[in-house]
C-alpha positions as CSV (number, residue, x, y, z in Angstrom):
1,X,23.8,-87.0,-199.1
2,X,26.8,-84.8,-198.6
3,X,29.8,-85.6,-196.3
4,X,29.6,-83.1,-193.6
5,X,33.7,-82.3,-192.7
6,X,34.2,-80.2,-190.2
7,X,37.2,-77.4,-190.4
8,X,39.1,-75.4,-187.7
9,X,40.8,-72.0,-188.5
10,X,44.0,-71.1,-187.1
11,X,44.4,-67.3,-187.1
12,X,41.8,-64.8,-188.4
13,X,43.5,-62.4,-189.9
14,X,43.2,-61.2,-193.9
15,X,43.8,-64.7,-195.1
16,X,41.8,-66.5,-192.3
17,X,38.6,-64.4,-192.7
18,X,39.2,-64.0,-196.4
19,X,38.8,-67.9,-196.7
20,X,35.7,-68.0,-193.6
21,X,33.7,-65.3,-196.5
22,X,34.2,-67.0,-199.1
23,X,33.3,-70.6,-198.0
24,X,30.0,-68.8,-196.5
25,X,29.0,-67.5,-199.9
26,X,29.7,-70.6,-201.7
27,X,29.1,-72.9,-199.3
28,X,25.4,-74.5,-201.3
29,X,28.2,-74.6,-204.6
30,X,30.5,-76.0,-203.0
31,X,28.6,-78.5,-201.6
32,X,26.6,-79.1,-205.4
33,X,29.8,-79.8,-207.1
34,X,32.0,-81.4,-204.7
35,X,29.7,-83.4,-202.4
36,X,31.1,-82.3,-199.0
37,X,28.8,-80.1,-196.6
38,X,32.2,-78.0,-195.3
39,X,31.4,-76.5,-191.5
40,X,33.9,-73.9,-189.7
41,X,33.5,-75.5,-186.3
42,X,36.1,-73.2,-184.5
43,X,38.3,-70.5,-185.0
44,X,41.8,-69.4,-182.7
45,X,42.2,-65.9,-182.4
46,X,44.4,-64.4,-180.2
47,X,43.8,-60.7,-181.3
48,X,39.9,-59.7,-179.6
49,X,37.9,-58.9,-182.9
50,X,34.7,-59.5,-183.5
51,X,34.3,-63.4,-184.9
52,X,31.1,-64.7,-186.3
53,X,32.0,-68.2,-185.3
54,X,33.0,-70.2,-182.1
55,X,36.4,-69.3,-181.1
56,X,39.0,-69.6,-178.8
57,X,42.5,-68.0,-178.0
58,X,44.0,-71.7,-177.4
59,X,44.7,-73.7,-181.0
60,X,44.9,-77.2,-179.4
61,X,41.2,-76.8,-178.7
62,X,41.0,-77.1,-182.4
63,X,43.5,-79.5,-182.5
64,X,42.6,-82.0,-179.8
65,X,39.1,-81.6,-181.6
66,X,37.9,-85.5,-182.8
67,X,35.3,-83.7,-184.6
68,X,37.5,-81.5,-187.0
69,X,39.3,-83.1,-189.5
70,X,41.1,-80.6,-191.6
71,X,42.9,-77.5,-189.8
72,X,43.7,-74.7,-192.1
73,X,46.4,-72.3,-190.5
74,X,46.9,-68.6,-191.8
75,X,49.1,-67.4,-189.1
76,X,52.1,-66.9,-191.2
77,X,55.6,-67.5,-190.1
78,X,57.6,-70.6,-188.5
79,X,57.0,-69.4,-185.3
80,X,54.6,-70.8,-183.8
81,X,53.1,-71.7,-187.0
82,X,55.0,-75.2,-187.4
83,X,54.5,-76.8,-183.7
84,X,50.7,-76.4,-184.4
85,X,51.1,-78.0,-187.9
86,X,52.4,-81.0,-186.9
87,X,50.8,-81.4,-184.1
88,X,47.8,-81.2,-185.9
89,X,49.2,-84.0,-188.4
90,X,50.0,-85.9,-186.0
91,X,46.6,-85.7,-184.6
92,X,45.6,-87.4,-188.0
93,X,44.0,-84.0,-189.1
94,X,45.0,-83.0,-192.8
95,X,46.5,-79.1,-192.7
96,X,45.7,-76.7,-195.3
97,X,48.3,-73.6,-195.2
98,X,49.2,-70.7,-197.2
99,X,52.5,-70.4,-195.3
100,X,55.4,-70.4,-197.6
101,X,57.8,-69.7,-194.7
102,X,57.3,-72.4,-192.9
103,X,56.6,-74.6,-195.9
104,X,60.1,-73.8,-197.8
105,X,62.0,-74.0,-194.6
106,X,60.4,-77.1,-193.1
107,X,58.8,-79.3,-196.4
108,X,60.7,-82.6,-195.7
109,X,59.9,-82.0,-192.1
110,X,55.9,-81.1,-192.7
111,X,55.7,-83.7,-195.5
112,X,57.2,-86.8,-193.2
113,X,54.6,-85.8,-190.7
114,X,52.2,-86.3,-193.3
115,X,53.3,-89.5,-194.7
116,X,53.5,-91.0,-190.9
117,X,50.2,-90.4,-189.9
118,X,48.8,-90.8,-193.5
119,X,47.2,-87.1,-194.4
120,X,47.4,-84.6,-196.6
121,X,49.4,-81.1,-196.3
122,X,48.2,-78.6,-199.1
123,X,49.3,-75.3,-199.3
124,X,48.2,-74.3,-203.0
125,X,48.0,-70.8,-201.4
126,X,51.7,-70.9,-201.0
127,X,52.8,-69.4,-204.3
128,X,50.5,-67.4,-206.6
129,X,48.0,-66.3,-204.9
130,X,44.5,-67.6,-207.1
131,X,46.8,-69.0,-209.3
132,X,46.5,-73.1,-209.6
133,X,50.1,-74.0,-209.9
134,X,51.1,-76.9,-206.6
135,X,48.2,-79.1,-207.8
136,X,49.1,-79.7,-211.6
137,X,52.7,-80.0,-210.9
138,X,51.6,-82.9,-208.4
139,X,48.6,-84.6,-211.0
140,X,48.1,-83.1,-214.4
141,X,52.1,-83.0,-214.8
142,X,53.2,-85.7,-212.7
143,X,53.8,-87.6,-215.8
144,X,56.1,-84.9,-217.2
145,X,59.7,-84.6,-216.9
146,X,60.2,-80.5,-216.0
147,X,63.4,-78.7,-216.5
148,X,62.6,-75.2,-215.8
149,X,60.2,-73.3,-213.5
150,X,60.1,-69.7,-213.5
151,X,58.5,-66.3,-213.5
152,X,56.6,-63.6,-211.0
153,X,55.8,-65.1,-207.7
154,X,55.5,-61.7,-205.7
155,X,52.6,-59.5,-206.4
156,X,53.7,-56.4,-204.6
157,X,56.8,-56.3,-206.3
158,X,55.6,-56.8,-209.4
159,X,52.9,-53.8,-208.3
160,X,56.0,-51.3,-207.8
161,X,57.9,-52.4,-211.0
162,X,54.8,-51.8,-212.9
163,X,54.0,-48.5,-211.1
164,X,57.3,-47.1,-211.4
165,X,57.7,-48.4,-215.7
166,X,54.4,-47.1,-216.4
167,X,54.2,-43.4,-214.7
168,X,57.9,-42.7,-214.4
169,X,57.9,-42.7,-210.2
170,X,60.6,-43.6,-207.8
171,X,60.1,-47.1,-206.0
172,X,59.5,-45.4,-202.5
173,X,56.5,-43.0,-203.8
174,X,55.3,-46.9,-205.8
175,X,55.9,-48.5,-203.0
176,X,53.4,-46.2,-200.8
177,X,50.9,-47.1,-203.7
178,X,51.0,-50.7,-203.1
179,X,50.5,-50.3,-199.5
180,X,47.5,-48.0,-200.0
181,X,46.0,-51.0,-202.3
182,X,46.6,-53.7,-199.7
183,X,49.3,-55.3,-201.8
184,X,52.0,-54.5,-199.6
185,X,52.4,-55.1,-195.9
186,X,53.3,-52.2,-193.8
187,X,56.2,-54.0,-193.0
188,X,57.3,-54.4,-196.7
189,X,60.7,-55.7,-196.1
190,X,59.9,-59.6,-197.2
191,X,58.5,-58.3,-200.4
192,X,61.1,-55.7,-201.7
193,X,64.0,-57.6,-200.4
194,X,63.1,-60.7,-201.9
195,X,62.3,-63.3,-199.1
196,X,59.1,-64.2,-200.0
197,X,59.9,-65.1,-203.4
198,X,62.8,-66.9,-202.3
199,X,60.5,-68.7,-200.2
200,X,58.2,-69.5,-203.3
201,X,61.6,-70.0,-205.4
202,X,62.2,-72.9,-202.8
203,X,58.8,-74.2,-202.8
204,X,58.4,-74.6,-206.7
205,X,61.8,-76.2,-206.8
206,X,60.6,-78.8,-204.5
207,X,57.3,-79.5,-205.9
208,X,58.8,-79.4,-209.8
209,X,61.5,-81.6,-209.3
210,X,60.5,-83.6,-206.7
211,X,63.6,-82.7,-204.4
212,X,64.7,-81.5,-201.0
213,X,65.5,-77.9,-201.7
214,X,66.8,-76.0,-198.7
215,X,65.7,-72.5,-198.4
216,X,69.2,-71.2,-197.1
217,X,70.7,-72.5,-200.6
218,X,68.6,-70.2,-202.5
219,X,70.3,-66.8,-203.7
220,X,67.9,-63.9,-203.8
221,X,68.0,-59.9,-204.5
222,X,65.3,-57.7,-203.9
223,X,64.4,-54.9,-205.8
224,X,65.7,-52.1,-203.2
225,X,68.6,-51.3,-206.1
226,X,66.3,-50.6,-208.9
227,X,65.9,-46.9,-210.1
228,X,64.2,-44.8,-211.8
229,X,67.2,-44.8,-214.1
230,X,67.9,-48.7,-214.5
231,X,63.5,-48.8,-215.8
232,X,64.0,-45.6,-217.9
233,X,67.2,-47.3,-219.6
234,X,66.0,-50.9,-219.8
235,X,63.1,-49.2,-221.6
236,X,65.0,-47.5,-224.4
237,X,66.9,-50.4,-225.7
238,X,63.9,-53.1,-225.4
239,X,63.3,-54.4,-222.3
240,X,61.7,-54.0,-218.9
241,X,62.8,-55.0,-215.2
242,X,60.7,-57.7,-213.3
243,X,61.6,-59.7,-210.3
244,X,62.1,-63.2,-211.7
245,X,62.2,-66.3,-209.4
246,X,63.9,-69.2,-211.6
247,X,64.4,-73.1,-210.8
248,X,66.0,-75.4,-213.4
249,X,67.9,-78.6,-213.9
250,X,71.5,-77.8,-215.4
251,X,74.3,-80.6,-215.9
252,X,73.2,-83.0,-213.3
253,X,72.1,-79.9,-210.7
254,X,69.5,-77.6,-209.6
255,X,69.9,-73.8,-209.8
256,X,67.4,-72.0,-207.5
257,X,67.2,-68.0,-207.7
258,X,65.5,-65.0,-207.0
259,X,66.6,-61.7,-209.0
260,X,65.9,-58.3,-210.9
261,X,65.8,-59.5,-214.4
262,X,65.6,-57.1,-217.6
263,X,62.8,-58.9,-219.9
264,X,62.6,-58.5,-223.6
265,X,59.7,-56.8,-224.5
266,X,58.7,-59.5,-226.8
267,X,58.1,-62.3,-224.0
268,X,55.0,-62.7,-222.7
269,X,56.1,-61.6,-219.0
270,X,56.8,-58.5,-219.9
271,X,53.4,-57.5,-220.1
272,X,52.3,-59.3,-216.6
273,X,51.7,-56.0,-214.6
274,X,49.8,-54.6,-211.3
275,X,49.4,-57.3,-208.6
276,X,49.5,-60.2,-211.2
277,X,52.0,-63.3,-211.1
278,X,52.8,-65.8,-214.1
279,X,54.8,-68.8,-214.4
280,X,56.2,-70.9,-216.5
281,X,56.9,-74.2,-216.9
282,X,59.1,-76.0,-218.9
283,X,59.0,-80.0,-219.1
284,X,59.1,-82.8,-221.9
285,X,56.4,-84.1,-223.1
286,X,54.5,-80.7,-222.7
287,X,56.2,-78.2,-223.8
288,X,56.2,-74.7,-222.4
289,X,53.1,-73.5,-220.4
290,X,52.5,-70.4,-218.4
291,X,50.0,-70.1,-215.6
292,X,48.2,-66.6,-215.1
293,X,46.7,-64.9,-212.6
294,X,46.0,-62.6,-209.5
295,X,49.0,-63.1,-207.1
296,X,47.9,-61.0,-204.2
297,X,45.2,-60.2,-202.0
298,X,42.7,-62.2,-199.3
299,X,40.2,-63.1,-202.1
300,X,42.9,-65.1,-204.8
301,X,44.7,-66.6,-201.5
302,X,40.8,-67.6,-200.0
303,X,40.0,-69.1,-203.5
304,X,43.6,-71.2,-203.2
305,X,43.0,-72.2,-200.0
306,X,39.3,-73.7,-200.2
307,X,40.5,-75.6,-203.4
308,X,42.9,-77.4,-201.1
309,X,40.2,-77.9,-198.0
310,X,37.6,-79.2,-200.9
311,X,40.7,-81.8,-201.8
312,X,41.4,-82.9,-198.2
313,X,37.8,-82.9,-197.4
314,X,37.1,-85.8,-200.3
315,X,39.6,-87.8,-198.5
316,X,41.4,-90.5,-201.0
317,X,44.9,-91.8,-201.1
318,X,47.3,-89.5,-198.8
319,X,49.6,-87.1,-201.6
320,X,52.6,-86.1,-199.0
321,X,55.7,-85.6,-200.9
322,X,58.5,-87.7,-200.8
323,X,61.8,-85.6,-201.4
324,X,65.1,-86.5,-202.7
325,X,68.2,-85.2,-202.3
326,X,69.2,-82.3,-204.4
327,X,72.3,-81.4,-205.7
328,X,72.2,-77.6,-205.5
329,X,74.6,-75.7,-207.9
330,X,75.8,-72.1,-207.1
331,X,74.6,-69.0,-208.2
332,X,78.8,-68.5,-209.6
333,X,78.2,-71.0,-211.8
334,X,75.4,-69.5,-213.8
335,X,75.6,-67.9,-217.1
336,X,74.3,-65.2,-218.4
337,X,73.8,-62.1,-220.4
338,X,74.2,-58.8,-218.3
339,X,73.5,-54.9,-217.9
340,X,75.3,-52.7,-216.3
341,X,75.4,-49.4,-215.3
342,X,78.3,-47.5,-214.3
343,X,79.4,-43.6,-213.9
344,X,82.9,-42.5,-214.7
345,X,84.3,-39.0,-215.8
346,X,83.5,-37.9,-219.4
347,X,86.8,-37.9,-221.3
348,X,88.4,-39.9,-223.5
349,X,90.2,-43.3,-222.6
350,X,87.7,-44.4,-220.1
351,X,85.6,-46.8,-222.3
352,X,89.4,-48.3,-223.8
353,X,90.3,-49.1,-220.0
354,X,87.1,-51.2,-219.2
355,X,86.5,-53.1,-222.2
356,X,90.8,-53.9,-221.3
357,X,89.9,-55.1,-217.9
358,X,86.4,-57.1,-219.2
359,X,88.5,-58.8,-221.7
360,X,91.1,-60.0,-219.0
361,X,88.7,-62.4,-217.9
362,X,87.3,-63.1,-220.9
363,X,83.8,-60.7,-220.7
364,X,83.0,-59.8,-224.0
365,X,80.6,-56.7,-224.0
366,X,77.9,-56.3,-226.6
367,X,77.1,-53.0,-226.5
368,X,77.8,-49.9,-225.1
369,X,75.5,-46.7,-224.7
370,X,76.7,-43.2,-223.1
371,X,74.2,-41.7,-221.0
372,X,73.8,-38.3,-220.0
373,X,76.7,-35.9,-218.4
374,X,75.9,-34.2,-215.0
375,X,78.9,-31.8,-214.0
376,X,81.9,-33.7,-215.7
377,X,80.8,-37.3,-214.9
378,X,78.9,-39.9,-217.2
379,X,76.4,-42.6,-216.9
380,X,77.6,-45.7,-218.9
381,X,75.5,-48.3,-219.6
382,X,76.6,-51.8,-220.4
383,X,75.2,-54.6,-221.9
384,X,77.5,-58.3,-221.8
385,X,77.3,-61.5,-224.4
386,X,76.3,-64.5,-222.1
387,X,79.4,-65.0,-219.2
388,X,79.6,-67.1,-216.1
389,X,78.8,-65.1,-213.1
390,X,81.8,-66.5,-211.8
391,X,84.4,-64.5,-214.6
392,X,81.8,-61.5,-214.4
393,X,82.4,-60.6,-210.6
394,X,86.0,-61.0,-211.4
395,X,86.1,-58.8,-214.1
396,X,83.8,-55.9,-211.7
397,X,86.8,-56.0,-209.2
398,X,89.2,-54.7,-211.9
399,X,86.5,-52.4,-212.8
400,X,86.3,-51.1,-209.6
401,X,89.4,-50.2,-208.5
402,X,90.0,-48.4,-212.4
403,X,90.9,-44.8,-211.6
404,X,88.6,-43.8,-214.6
405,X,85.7,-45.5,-213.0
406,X,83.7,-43.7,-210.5
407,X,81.2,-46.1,-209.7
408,X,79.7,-49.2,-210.8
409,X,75.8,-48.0,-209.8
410,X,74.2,-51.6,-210.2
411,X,74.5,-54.8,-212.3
412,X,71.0,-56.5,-213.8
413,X,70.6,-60.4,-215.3
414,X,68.7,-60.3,-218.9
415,X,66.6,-63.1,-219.5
């Protein structure tokens, strides 16, 4: 006979209701293959919409619920998103979230809850949407050393880089097509800034290397820089622009990062378009895998999410992280190959007085391509040998202030 396990749902929104549907339709499955008979008992909605469950505006009634042992909040944020968390921990209730947020900027927090009151935090929904990527770092790879974790975490971004390398539009008219798809909030600044990714960036990190990774130690760009120009450009000579989050281990530390990132059209994430994510992971004995799939949306989140309540409804021995410290390095201390673009006046000397003040900090360029002229000034586009990004920025302050440059229009990392 099946375990009956009851489940209360904090916030009906998208996500919430995405994961309430779901479970409805595959509830006899789900039941079949898993042995547990899972019941929405209540649901805390503050907003008045039409709920086909019992439901209430107040989440302790969920929480102070004997009856319901595994409470999956969809809420979002830290606020107030991370009081009901652990109080529902500490009620000895297991907590299925798709809250990055609060998950990269509370983890050690959430996961010492956890440990205390023996129960499991999941939040496979976290990072990559449908995409299965928090449960086989934590079993199928646990016996792996990794060194490197990156890739697309951010669907909507991804969405608008694809739109605007494929039919030749501006980010703001790509932007407005995400939106119309439901891959962008209205609100997009989180996306095309580059929180959210950060916040994935952070979680990743964590999970990966088993340490403490602190969100505020995470550099990230957005995408808000990238033109029309920079994707036609990157095009021509090989390569296409993707927002890349990146974690790895280098020389004793941990480099966490969220950038732009011009991508060889030969490597396999170049071809990840429209909503989709994919990430890689690097680790000894394995190898090099990369995990593929939908990374935006109710229905991929909804299929993350009842993965994790099928895996805290089974019960077994509690999984709550225990996080070292990290050592974090800086983002100065990275090296790396480099584009640039750059307008200055179209007349001779100019390319002589960069390449002078690149080489006074030892930046040794690779190539150079001149662009097109409008009135008497030219686009320059740059492309660097591998550098510190230490020497780099000191070398784009000479630049700068040259008379013969008029201005440095934006500065891209190359994988």
């Amino acid at each position: 006979m099946a375990k009956r396990v009851n489940i209360g749902i904090i916030g009906f929104g998208n996500i919430g209701s995405a994961v309430a549907s779901a479970l409805r339709k595959n509830h006899a499955k789900i039941m079949e293959d898993s042995g547990v008979d899972l019941h929405i008992k209540k649901v805390c909605e503050v907003r008045k919409i039409r709920i086909p469950y019992p439901a209430t505006r107040n989440p302790q009634q969920i929480i102070n619920d004997p009856e319901i042992s595994v409470v999956v909040e969809t809420i979002g944020g830290v606020n107030p998103a991370l009081k009901f968390i652990l109080a529902a921990l500490n009620k000895g209730k297991h907590v299925v979230t798709p809250n990055k947020e609060v998950i990269a900027k509370h983890m050690k927090q959430i996961m010492a809850a956890a440990r205390k009151n023996r129960v499991q935090v999941m939040f496979e929904g976290a990072v990559g949407g449908g995409i299965p990527i928090i449960q086989p770092l934590r079993t199928e790879l646990a016996g792996n050393q990794v060194s490197e974790i990156y890739g697309i975490v951010n669907g909507t971004t991804n969405y608008v880089l694809s739109k605007m390398t494929e039919e030749g539009i501006d980010l703001g008219p790509a932007l407005k097509k995400a939106q119309a798809k439901g891959y962008a909030e209205p609100d997009p600044t989180s996306d095309i800034k580059g929180y959210d990714a950060s916040y994935k960036a952070a979680i990743l990190a964590s999970v990966a290397f088993g340490l403490d990774i602190k969100w505020k130690d995470v550099y990230f760009e957005g995408i808000t820089n990238i033109t029309l120009e920079d994707i036609e450009y990157a095009r021509e000579i090989g390569y296409v622009i993707k927002l890349l989050a990146v974690a790895r281990r280098v020389n004793g530390k941990v480099d966490v990062r969220v950038h732009p990132t011009l991508v060889g059209k030969a490597h396999p994430l170049a071809s990840v378009s429209e909503n989709f994510n994919a990430i890689y992971v690097k680790g000894k004995p394995i190898g090099e895998l990369m995990f593929y799939g939908p990374g935006a949306g109710g229905g991929p989140t909804a299929s993350a999410i009842l993965s994790d309540i099928i895996q805290a409804a089974k019960g077994g021995k509690f999984k709550a992280l225990k996080l070292r410290r990290a050592r974090m390095g800086k983002i100065q201390d990275i090296s790396s190959r480099y584009y640039i673009r750059l307008q200055a006046p179209d007349r001779t000397g100019v390319l002589a007085g960069i390449s002078k003040a690149f080489a006074r900090k030892k930046v040794s360029i690779a190539a150079v391509v001149q662009k097109e002229t409008v009135g008497n000034v030219a686009t320059i586009v740059i492309l660097l040998h591998k550098v510190s990004e230490k020497n780099l920025n000191a070398a784009l302050k000479i630049v700068r202030r040259l008379p013969v440059v008029k201005k440095v229009c934006n500065v891209i990392r190359i994988i």
